[in-house]
N, CA, C and O atoms as a printed pandas DataFrame, in Angstrom:
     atom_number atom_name residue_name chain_id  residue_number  x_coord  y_coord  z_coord
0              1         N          UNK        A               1   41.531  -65.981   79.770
1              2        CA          UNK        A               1   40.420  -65.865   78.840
2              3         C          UNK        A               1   40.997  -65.688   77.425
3              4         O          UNK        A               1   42.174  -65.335   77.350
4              5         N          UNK        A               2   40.293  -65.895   76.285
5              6        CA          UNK        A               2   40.915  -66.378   75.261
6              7         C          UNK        A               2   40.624  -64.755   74.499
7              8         O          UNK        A               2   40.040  -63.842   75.081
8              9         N          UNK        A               3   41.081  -64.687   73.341
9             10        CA          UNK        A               3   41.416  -63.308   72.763
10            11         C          UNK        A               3   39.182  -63.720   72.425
11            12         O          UNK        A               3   38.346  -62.831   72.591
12            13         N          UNK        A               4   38.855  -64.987   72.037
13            14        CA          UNK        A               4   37.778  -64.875   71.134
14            15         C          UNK        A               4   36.546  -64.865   71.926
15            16         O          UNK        A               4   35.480  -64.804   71.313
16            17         N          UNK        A               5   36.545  -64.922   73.348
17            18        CA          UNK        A               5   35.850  -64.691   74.570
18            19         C          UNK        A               5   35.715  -63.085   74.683
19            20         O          UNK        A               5   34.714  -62.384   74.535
20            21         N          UNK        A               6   37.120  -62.709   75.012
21            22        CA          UNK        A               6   36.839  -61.048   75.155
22            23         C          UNK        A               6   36.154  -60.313   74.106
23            24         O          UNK        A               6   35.490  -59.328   74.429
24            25         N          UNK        A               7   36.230  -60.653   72.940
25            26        CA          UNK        A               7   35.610  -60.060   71.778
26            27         C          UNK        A               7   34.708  -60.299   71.704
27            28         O          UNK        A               7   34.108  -59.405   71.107
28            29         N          UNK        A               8   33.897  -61.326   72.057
29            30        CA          UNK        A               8   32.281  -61.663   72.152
30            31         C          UNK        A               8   31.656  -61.091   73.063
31            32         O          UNK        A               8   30.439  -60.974   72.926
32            33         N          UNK        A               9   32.393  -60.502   74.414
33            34        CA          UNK        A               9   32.159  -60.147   75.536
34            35         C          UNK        A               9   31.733  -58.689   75.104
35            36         O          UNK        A               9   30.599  -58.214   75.167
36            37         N          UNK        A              10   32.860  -58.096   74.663
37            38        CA          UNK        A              10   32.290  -56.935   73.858
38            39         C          UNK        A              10   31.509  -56.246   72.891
39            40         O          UNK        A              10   31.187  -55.059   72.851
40            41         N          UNK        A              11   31.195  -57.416   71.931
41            42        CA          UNK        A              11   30.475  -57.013   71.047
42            43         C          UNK        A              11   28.934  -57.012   71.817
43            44         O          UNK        A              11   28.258  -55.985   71.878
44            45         N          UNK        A              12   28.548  -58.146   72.316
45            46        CA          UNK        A              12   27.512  -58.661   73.214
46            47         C          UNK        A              12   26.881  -57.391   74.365
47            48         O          UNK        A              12   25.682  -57.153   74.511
48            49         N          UNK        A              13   27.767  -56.837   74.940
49            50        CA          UNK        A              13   27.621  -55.562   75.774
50            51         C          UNK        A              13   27.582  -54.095   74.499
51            52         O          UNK        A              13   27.974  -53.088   75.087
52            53         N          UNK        A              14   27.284  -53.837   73.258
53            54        CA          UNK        A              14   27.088  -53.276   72.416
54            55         C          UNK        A              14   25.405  -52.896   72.763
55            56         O          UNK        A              14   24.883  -53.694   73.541
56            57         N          UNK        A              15   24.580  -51.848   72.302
57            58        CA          UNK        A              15   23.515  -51.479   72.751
58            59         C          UNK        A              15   22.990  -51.778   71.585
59            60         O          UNK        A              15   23.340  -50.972   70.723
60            61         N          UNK        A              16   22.267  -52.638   71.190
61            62        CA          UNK        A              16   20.742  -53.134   70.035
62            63         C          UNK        A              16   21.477  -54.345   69.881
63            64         O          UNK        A              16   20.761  -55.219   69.392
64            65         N          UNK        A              17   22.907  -54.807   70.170
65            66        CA          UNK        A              17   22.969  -56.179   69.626
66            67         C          UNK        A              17   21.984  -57.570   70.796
67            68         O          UNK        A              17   21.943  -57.630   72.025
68            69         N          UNK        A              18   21.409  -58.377   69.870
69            70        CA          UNK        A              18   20.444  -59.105   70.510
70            71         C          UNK        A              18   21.443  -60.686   70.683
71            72         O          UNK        A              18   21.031  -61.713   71.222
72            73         N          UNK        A              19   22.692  -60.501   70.113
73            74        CA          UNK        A              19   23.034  -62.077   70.209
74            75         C          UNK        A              19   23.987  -62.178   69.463
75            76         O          UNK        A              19   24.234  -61.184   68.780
76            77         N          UNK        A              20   24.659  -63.101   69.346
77            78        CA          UNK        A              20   25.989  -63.806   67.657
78            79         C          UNK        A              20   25.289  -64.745   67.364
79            80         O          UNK        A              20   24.639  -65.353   68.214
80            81         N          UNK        A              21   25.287  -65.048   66.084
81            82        CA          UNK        A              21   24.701  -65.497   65.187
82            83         C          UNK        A              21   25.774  -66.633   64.144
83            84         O          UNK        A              21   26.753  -65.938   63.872
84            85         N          UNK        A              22   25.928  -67.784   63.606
85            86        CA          UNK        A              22   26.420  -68.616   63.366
86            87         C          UNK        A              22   26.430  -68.659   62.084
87            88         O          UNK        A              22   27.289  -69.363   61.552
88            89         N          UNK        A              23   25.586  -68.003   61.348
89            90        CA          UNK        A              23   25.205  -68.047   60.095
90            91         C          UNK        A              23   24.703  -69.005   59.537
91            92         O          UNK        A              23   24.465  -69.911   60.335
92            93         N          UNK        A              24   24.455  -69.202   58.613
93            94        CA          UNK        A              24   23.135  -69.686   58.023
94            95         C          UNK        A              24   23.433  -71.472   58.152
95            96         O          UNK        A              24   22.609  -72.340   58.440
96            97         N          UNK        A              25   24.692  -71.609   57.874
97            98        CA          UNK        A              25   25.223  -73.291   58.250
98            99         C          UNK        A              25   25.943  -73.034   59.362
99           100         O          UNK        A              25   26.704  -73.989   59.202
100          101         N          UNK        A              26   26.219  -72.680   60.067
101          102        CA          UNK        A              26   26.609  -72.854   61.604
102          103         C          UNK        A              26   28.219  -72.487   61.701
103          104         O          UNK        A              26   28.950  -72.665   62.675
104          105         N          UNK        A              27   28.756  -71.608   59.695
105          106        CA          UNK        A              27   30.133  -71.690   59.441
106          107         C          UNK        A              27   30.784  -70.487   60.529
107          108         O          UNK        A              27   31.916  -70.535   61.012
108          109         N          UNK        A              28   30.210  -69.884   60.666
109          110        CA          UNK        A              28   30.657  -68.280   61.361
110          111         C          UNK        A              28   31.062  -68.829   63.025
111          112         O          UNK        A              28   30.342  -68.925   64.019
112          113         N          UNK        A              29   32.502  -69.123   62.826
113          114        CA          UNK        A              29   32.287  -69.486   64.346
114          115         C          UNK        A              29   34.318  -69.587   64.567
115          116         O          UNK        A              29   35.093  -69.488   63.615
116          117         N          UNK        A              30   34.724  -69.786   65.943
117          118        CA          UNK        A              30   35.822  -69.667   66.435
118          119         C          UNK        A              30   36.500  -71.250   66.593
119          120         O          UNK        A              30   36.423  -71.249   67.822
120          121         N          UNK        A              31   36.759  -71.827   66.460
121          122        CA          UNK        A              31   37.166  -73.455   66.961
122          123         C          UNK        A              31   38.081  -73.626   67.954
123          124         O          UNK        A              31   39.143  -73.725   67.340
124          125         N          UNK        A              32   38.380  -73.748   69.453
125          126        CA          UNK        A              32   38.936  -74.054   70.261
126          127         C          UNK        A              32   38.827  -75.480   70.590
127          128         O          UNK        A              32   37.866  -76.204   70.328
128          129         N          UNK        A              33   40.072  -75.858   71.281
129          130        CA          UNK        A              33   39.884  -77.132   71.580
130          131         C          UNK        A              33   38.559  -77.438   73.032
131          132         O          UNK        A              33   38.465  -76.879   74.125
132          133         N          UNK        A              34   37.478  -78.852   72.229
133          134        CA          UNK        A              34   36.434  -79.117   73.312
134          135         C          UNK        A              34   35.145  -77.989   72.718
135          136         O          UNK        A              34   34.046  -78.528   72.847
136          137         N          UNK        A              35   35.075  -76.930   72.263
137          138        CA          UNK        A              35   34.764  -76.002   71.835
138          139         C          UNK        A              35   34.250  -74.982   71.084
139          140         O          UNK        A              35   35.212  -75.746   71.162
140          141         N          UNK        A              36   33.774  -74.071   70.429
141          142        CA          UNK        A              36   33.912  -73.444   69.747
142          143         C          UNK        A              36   32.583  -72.597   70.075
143          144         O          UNK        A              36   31.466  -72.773   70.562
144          145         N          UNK        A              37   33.690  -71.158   69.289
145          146        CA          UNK        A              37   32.929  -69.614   69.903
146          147         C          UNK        A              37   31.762  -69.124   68.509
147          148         O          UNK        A              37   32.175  -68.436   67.576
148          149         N          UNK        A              38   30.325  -69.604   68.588
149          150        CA          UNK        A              38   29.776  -68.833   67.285
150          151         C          UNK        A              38   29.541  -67.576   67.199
151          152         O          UNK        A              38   29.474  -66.891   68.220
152          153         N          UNK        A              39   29.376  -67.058   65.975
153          154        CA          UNK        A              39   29.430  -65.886   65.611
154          155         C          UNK        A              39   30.632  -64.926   65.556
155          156         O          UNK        A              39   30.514  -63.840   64.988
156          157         N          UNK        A              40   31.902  -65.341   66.191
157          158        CA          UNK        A              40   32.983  -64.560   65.717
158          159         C          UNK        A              40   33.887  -65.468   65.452
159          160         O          UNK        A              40   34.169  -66.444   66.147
160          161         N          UNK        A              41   34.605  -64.970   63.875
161          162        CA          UNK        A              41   35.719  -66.306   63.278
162          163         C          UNK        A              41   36.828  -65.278   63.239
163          164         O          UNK        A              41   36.837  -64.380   62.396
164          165         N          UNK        A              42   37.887  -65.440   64.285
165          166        CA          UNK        A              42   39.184  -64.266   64.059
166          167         C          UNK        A              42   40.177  -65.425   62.778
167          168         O          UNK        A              42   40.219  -66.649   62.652
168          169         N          UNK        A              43   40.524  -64.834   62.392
169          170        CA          UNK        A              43   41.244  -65.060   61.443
170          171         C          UNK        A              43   42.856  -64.240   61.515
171          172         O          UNK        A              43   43.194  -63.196   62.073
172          173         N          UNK        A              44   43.559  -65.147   60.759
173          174        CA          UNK        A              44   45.238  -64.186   60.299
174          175         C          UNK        A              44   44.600  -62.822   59.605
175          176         O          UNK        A              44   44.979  -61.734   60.038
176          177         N          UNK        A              45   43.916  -62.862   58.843
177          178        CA          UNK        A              45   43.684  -61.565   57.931
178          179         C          UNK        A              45   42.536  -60.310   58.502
179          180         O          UNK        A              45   42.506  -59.079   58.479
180          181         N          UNK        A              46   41.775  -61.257   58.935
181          182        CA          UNK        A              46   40.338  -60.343   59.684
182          183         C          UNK        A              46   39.793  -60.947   60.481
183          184         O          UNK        A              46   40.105  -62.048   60.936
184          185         N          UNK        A              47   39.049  -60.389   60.698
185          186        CA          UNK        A              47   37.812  -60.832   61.873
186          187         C          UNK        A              47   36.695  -60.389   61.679
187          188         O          UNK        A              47   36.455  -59.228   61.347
188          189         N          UNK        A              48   35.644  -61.525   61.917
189          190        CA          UNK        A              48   34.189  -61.300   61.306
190          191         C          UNK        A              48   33.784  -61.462   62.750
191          192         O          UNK        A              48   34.321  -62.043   63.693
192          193         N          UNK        A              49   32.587  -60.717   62.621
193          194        CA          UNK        A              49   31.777  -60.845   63.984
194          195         C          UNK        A              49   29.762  -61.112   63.051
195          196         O          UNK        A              49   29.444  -60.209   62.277
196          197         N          UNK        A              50   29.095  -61.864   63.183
197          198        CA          UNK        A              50   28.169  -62.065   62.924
198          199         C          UNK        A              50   27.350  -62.591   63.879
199          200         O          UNK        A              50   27.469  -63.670   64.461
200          201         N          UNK        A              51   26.398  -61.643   64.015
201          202        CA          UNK        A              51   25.098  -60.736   64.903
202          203         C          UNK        A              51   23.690  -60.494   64.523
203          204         O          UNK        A              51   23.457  -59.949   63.444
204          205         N          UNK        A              52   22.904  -60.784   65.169
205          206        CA          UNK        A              52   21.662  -60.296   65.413
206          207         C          UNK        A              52   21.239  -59.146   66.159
207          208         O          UNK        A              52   21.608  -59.171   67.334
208          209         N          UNK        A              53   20.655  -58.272   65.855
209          210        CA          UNK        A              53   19.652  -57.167   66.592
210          211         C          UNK        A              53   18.709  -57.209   66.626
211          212         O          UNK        A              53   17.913  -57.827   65.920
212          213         N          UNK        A              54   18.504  -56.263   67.839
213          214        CA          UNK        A              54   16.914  -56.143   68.257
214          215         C          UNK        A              54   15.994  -55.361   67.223
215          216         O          UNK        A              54   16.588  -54.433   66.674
216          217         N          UNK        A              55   14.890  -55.509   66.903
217          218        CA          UNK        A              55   13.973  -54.722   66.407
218          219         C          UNK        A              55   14.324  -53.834   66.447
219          220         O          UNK        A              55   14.871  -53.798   67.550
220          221         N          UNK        A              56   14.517  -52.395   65.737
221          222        CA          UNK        A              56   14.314  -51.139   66.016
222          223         C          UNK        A              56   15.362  -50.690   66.380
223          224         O          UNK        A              56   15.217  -49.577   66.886
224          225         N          UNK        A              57   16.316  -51.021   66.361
225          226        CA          UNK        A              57   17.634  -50.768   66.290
226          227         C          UNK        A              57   18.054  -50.325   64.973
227          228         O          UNK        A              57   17.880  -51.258   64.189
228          229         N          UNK        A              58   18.491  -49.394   64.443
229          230        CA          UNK        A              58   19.503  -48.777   63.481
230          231         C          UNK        A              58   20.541  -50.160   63.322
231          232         O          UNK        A              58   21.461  -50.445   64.088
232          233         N          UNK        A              59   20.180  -50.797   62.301
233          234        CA          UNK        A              59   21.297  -51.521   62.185
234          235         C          UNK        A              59   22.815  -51.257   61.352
235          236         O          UNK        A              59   23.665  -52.143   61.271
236          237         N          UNK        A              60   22.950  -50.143   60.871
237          238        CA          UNK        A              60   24.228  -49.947   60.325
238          239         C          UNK        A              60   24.714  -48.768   61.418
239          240         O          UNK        A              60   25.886  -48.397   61.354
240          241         N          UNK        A              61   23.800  -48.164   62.442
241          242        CA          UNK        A              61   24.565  -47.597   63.514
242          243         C          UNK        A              61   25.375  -48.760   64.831
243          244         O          UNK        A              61   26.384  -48.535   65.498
244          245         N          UNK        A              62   24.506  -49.956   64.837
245          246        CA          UNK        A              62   24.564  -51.106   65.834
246          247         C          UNK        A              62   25.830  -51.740   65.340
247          248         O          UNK        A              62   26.672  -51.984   66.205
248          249         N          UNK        A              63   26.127  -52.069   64.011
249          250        CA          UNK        A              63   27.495  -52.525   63.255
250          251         C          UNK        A              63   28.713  -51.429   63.194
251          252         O          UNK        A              63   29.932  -51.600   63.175
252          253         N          UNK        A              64   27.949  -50.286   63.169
253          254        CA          UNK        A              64   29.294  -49.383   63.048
254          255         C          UNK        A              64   29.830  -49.277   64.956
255          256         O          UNK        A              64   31.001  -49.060   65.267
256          257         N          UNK        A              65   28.897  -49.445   65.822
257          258        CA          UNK        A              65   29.720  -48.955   67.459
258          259         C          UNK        A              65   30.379  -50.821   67.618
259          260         O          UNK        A              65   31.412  -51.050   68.246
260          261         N          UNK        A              66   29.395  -52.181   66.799
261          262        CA          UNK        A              66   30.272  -52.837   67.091
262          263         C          UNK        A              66   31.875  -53.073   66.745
263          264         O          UNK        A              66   32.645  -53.448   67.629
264          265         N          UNK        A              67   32.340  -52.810   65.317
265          266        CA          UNK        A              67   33.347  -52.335   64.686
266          267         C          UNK        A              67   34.443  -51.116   65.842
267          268         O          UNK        A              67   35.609  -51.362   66.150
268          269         N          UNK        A              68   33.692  -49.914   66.267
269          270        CA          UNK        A              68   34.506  -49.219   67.274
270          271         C          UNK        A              68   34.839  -49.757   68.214
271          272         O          UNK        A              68   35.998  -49.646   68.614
272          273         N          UNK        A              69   33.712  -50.673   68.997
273          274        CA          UNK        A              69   34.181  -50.932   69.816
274          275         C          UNK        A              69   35.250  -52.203   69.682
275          276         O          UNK        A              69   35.728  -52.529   70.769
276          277         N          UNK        A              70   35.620  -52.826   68.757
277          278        CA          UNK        A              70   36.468  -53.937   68.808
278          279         C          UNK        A              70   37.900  -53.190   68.049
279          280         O          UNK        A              70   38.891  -53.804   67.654
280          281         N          UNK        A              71   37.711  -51.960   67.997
281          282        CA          UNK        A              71   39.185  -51.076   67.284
282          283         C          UNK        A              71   40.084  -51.259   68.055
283          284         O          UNK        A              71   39.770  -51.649   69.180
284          285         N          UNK        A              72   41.133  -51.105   67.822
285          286        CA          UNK        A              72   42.466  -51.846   69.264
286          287         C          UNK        A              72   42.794  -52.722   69.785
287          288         O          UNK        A              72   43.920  -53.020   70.183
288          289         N          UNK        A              73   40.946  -53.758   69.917
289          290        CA          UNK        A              73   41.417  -54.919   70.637
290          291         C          UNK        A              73   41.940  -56.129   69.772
291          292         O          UNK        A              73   42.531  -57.052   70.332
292          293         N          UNK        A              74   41.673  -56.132   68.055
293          294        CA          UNK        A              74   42.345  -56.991   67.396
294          295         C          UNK        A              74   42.900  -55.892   66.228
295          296         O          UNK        A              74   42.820  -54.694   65.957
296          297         N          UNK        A              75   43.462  -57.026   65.773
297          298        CA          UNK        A              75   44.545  -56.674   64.644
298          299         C          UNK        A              75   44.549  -56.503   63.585
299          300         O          UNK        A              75   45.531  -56.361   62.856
300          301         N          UNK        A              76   43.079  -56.481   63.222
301          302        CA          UNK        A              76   42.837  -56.702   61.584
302          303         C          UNK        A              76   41.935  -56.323   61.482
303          304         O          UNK        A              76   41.228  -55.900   62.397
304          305         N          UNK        A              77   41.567  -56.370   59.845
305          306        CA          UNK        A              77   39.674  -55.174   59.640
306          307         C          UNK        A              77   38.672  -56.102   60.481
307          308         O          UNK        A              77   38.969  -57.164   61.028
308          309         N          UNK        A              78   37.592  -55.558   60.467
309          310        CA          UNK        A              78   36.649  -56.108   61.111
310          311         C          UNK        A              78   35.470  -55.852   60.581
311          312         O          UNK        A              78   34.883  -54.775   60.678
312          313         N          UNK        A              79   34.978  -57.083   59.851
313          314        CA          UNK        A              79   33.953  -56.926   59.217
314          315         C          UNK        A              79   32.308  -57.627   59.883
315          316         O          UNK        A              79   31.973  -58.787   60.126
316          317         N          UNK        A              80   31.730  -56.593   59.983
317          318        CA          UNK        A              80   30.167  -57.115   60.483
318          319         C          UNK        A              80   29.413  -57.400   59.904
319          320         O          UNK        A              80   29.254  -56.636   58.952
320          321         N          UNK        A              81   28.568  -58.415   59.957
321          322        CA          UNK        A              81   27.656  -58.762   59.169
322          323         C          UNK        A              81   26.212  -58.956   60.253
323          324         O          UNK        A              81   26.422  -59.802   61.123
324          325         N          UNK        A              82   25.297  -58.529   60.294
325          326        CA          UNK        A              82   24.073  -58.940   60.628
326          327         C          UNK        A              82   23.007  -59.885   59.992
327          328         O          UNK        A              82   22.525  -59.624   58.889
328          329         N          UNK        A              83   22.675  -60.911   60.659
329          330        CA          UNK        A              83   22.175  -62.201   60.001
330          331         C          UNK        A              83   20.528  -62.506   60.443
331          332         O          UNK        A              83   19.713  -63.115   59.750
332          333         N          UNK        A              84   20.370  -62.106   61.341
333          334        CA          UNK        A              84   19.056  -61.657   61.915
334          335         C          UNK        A              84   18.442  -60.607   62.789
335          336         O          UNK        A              84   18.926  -60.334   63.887
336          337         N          UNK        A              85   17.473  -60.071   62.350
337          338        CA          UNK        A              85   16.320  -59.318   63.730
338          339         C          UNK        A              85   15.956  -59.988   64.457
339          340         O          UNK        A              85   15.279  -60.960   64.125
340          341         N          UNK        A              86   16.332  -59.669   65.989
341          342        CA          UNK        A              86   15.447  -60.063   67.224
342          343         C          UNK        A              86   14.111  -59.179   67.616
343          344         O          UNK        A              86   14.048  -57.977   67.358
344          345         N          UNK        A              87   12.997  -59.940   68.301
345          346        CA          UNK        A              87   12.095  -59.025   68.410
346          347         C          UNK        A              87   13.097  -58.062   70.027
347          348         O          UNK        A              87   14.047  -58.322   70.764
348          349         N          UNK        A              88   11.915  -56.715   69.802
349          350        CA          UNK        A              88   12.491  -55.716   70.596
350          351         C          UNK        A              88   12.858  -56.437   72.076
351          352         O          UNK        A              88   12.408  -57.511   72.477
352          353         N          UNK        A              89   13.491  -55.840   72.544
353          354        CA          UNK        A              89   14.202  -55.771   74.218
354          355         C          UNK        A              89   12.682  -55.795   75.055
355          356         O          UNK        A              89   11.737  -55.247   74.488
356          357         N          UNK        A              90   12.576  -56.098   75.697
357          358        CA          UNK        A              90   11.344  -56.580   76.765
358          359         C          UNK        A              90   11.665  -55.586   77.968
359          360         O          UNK        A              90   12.367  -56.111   78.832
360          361         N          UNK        A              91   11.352  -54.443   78.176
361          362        CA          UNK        A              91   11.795  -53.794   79.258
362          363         C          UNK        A              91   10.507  -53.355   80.480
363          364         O          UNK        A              91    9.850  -52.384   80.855
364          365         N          UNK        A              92   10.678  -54.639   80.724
365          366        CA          UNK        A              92    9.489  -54.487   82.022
366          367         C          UNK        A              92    9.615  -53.424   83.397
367          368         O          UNK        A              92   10.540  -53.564   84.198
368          369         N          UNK        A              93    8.895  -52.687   83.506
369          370        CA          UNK        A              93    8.497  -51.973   84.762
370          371         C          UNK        A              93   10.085  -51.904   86.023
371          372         O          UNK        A              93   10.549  -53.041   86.116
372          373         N          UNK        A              94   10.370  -51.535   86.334
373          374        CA          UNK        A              94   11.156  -51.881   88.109
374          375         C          UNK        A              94   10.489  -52.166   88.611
375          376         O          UNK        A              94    9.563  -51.383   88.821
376          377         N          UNK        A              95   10.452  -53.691   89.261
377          378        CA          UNK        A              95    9.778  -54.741   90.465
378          379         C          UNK        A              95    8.984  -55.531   90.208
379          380         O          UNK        A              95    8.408  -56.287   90.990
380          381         N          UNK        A              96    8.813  -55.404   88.594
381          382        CA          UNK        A              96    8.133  -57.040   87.838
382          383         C          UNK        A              96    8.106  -57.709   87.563
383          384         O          UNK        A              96    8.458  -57.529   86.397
384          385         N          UNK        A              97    7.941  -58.578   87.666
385          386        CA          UNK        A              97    8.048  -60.207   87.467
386          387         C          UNK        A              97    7.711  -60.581   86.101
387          388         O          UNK        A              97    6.522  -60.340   85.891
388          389         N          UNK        A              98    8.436  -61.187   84.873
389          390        CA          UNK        A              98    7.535  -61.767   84.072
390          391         C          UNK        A              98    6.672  -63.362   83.993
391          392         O          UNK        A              98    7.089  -64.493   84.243
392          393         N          UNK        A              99    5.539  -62.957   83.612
393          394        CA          UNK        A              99    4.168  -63.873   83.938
394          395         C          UNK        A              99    5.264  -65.171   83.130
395          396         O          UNK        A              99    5.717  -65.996   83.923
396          397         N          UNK        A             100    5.543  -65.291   82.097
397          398        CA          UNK        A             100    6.043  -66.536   81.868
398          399         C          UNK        A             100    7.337  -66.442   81.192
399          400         O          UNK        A             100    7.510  -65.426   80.518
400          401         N          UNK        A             101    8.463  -67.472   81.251
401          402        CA          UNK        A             101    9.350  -67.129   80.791
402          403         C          UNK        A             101    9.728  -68.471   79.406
403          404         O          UNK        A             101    8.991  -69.443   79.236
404          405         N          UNK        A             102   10.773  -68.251   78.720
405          406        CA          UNK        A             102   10.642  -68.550   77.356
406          407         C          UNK        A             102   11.491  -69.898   77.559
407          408         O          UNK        A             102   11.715  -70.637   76.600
């Protein structure tokens, strides 16, 4: 797995983040061969991670645990940027079905 997989993996498992986000022209992104990872561009110097959250999420608490949580695993600052609100998390009942899906 590639260094820019695990880091998406992590940011993604972060609590209010709703998604990565590409930015506004589609520049925010990783280039592998066949490929490419949006929303995180590692770089020689840094690494950007650009994200969406959910509604109602603290978003400079949601950027600051994504930042912790990527401490150690790369090498350089890590700068977050949030590019959109998602509407809130949909947290249906235990044993419900939703009536339609998107």
């Amino acid at each position: 797995m590639e260094l820019v997989d695990q880091v998406a993996a992590v940011v993604l498992a972060v609590p209010g983040v709703a998604g990565l986000h590409g930015g506004l022209f589609g520049e925010a992104a990783t280039y592998l061969p066949g490929r490419r990872v949006r929303g995180i561009r590692l770089q020689h110097d840094s690494t950007e991670v650009h994200l969406a959250v959910f509604y109602g999420s603290d978003v400079r608490l949601t950027a600051a645990a994504v930042r912790a949580a990527l401490t150690g695993m790369v090498p350089t600052p890590i700068h977050v940027t949030v590019e959109d609100i998602a509407p809130a998390e949909n947290k249906a009942p235990a044993g419900s079905t939703p009536s339609t899906q998107r």
